[in-house]
Every structure is written in structure tokens, then in C-alpha cells.
C-alpha positions as CSV (number, residue, x, y, z in Angstrom):
1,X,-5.8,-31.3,-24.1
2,X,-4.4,-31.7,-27.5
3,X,-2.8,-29.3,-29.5
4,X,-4.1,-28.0,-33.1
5,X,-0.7,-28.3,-35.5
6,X,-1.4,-25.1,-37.8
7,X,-2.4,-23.4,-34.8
8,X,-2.0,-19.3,-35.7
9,X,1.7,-18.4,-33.3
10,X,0.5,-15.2,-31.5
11,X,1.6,-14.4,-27.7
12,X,-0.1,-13.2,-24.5
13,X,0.4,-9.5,-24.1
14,X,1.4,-8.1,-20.6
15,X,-1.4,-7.0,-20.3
16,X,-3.6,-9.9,-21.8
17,X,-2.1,-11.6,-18.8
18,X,-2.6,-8.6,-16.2
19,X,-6.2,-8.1,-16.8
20,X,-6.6,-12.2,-16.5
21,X,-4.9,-12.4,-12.9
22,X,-5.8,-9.0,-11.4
23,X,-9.7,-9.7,-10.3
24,X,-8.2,-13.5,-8.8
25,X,-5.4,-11.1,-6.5
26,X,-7.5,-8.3,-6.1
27,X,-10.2,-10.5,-4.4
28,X,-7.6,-12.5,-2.6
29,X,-6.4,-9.2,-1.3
30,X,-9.7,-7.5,-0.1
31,X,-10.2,-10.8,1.6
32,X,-7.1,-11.3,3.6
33,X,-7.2,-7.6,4.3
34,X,-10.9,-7.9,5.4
35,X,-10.3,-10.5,7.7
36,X,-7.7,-8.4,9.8
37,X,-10.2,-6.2,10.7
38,X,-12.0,-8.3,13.6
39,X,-8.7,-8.4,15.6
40,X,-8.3,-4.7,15.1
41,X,-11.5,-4.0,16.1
42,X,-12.3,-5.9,19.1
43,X,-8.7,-5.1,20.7
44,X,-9.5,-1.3,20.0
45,X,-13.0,-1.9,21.6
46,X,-11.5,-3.5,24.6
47,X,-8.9,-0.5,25.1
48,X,-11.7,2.1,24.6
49,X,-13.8,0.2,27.1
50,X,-10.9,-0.1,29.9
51,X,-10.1,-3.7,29.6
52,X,-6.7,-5.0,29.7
53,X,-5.6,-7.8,26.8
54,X,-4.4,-11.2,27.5
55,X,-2.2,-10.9,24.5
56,X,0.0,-7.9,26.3
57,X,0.0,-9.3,29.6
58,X,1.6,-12.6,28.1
59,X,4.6,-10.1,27.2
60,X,5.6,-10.9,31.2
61,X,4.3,-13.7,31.9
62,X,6.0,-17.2,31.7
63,X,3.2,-18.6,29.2
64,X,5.7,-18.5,26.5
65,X,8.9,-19.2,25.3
66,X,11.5,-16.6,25.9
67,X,12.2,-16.7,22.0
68,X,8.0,-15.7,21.1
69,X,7.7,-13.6,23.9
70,X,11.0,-11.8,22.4
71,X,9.7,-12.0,19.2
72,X,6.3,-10.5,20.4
73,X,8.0,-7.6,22.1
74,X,9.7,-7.0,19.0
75,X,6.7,-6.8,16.7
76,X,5.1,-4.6,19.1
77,X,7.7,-1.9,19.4
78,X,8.3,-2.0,15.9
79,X,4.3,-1.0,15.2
80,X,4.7,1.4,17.9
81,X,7.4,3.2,16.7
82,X,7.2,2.6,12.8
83,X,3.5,2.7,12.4
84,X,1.9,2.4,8.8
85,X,5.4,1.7,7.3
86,X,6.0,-1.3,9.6
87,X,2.2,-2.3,9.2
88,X,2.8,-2.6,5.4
89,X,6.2,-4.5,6.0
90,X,5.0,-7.2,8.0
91,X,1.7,-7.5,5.8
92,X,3.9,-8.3,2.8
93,X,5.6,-11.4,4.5
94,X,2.5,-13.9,5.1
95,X,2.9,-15.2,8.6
96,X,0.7,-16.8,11.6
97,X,1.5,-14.0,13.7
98,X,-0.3,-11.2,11.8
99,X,-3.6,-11.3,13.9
100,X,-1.2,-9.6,17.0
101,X,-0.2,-7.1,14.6
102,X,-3.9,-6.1,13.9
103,X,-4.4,-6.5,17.7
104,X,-0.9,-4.3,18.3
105,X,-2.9,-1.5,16.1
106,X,-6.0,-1.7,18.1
107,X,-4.8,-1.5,21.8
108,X,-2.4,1.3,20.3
109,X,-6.0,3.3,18.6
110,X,-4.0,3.6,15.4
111,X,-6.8,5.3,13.1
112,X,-8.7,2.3,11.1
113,X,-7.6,4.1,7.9
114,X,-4.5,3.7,8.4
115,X,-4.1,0.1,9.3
116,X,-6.6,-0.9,6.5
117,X,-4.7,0.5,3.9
118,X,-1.4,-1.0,5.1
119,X,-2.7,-4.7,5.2
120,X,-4.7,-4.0,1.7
């Protein structure tokens, strides 16, 4: 790259810059919001059908250690109790644990409205 030395001195707007990153996070957002959907939908499936989930059963069993099983127990009541507000919460901090949370909202038959527009 080389720079031009009598180059006109004019800055990037706020929104110059806006408009150029919002299709990049908008796109990364419909896709990481898309891909919560399958957990959703196959634990709400599964509760609708009469099947019990692994993932809740592991809440008592000795699979685990006691510090993820707490930590699961934790996540759960929170959903329970909080709904979309805690939905949106722990959308915002990226983590590996997200998938129960969309799994949490299925077994629990939270409308699909409402947990899609939390994670998105």
C-alpha cells in the first residue's frame, strides 16, 4: 500500500463507517441467531412428544462436575424465572454453553418468538 502525499485530508463520517460494518454484523447476527434455532426446536419437539432429555436428567446425575452441574442448574432457573430478559443477557456474553439455553427454552415451550428475538 503506499500512500499518495497531496492526498485531499477528509474523514470517515459515523455513518460512512456504520453503513460499511452494519450488513458484515447484521449477517453475523442472523447467523448465530439462526443456528440456535435447531436446539430449540428439537428439545421443544421432544417435550411435545413426551420424551424426557438427557440434558435435564444430567442435573442429578454424577456425569458431571458438581461446579457444571451447578452452573447448569443455575442457567436453567434463571430462564425459568427471567425469561426473554435473561435470554437476551446470556445471548450478549458469547459462550459454549448457549445451545442448553436454547434447549432450556424448548423443554420449557417458551413461544419461538420470543426466544428468537432475544438471541437476534
Amino acid at each position: 500500500y503506499m500512500c499518495i502525499e497531496n492526498a485531499p485530508q477528509t474523514g470517515v463520517s459515523f455513518w460512512q463507517l456504520w453503513l460499511a460494518v452494519f450488513p458484515a454484523c447484521w449477517l453475523w447476527g442472523s447467523g448465530t441467531a439462526a443456528g440456535e434455532i435447531p436446539p430449540y426446536l428439537l428439545t421443544r419437539a421432544a417435550r411435545l412428544a413426551g420424551e424426557s432429555n438427557g440434558e435435564f436428567e444430567d442435573l442429578e446425575g454424577e456425569g458431571d462436575l458438581e461446579v457444571v452441574r451447578q452452573m447448569k442448574k443455575w442457567m436453567i432457573d434463571v430462564i425459568e424465572k427471567y425469561g426473554f430478559m435473561a435470554i437476551l443477557l446470556l445471548a450478549a456474553w458469547p459462550n459454549a454453553a448457549f445451545d442448553l439455553c436454547g434447549m432450556a427454552c424448548g423443554h420449557f415451550l417458551m413461544p419461538f418468538w420470543t426466544f428468537f428475538g432475544a438471541t437476534y
